[in-house]
C-alpha positions as CSV (number, residue, x, y, z in Angstrom):
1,X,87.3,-41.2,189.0
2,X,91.1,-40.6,188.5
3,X,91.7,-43.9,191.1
4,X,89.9,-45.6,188.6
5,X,91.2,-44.2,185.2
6,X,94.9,-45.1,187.2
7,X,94.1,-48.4,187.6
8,X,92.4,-49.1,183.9
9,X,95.8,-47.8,182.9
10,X,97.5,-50.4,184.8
11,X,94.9,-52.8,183.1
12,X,96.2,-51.1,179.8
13,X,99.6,-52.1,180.2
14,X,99.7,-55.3,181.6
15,X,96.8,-56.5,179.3
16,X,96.9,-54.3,175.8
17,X,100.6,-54.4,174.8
18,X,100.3,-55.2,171.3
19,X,96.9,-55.0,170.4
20,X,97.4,-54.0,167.5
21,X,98.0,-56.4,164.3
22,X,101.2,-56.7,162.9
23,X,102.8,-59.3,160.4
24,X,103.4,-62.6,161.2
25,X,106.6,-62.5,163.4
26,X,105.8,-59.7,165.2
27,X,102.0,-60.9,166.0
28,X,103.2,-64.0,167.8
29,X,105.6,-62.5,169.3
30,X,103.2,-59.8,170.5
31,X,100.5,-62.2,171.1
32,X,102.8,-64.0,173.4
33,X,103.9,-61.2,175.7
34,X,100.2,-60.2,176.3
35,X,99.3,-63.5,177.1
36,X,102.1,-63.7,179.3
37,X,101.5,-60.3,180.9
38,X,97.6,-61.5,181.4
39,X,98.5,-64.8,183.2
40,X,100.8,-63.0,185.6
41,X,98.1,-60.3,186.3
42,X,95.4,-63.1,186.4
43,X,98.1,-65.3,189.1
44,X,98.2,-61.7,190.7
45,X,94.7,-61.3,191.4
46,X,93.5,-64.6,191.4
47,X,91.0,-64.2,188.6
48,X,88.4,-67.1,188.2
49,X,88.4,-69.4,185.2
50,X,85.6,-67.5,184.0
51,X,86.9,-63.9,185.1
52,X,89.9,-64.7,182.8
53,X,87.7,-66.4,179.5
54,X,84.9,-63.4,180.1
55,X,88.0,-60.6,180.3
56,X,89.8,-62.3,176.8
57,X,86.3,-62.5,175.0
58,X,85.7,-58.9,175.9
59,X,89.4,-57.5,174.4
60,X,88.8,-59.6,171.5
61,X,85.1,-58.1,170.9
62,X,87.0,-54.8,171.0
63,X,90.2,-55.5,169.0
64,X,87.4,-56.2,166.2
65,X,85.4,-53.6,166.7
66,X,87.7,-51.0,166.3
67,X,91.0,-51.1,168.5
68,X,92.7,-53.2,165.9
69,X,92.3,-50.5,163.6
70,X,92.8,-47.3,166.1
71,X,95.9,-49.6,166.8
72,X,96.8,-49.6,163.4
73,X,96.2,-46.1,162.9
74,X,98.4,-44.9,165.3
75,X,101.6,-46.9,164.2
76,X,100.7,-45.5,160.8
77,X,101.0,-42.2,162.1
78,X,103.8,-42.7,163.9
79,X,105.5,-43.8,161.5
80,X,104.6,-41.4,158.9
81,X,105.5,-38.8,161.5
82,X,109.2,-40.3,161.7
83,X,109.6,-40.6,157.7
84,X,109.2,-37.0,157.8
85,X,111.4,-36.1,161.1
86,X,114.0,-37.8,159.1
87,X,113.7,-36.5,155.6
88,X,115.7,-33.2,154.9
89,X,113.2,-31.9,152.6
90,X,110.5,-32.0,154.6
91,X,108.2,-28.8,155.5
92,X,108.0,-27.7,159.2
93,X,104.0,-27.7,158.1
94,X,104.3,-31.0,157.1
95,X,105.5,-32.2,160.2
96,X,103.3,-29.8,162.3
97,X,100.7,-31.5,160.4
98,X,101.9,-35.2,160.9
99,X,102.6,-34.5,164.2
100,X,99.1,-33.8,164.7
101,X,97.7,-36.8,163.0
102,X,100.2,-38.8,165.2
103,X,98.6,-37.1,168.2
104,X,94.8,-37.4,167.2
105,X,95.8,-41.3,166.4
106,X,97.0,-41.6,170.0
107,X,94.0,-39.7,171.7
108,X,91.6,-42.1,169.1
109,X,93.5,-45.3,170.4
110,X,93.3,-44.0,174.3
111,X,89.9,-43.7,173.9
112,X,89.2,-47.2,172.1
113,X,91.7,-48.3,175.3
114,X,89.6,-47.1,178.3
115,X,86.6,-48.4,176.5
116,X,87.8,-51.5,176.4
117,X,89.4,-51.7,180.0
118,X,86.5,-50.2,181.5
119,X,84.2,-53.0,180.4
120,X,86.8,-55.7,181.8
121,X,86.9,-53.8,184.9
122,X,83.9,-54.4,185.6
123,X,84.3,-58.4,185.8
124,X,86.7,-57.6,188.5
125,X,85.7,-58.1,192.2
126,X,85.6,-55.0,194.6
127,X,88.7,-57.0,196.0
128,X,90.6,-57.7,193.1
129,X,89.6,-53.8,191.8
130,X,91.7,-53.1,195.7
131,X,94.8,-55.4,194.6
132,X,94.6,-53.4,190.9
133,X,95.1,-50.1,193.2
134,X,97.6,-51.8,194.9
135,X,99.6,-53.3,191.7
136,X,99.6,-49.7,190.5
137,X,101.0,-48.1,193.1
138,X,104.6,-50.0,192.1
């Protein structure tokens, strides 16, 4: 279970930077650097044509059905949490209280994650799932 949860997380990063929507700049930008992070892991381990159209469909089901917005939701609180770091006349229970937002945002967006990766893990050949192990180990 935790080989498997190590190499979704590998999935995660090569595949989910920048889920999330953003304005215009920044979503091309974004959109870019996952695509190229999900051709080199596709060149990596050799993913068929319809590996790699079957794993994109299945993020993009996802990002609409909810990790867009746990996405969104996070940066929020992030950013909420750092307005507050920042502003001298803050509370310490205000910040306790962000930070906590910050962190449920985070656990929401983990979970809406491994969802995700675990359902395109499952396109993946017991070989390929062997090379993920492998690609996570570095």
């Amino acid at each position: 279970m935790r080989s498997r949860l190590i190499t979704l997380g590998v999935v995660t990063s090569l595949l989910a930077g920048g889920l999330a929507l953003a304005g215009p700049g920044r979503a091309t930008r974004h959109a870019d650097a996952r695509s190229d992070r999900f051709e080199r892991l596709a060149r990596r381990l050799d993913l068929t044509d319809g590996q790699q159209a079957r794993m994109k469909e299945i993020f993009e089901q996802h990002r609409a059905a909810g990790l867009g917005d746990a996405a969104q939701r996070s940066r929020e609180s992030r950013r909420d949490l750092r307005r507050l770091i920042h502003d001298p006349a803050a509370g310490e229970a205000d910040i306790r209280d962000a930070a906590q937002r910050s962190a449920q945002a985070d656990a929401d967006l983990a979970v809406e994650r491994h969802r995700a990766f675990a359902e395109a893990f499952e396109v993946l050949t017991p070989e390929q799932r062997e090379r993920m192990k492998e690609l996570r180990r570095y």
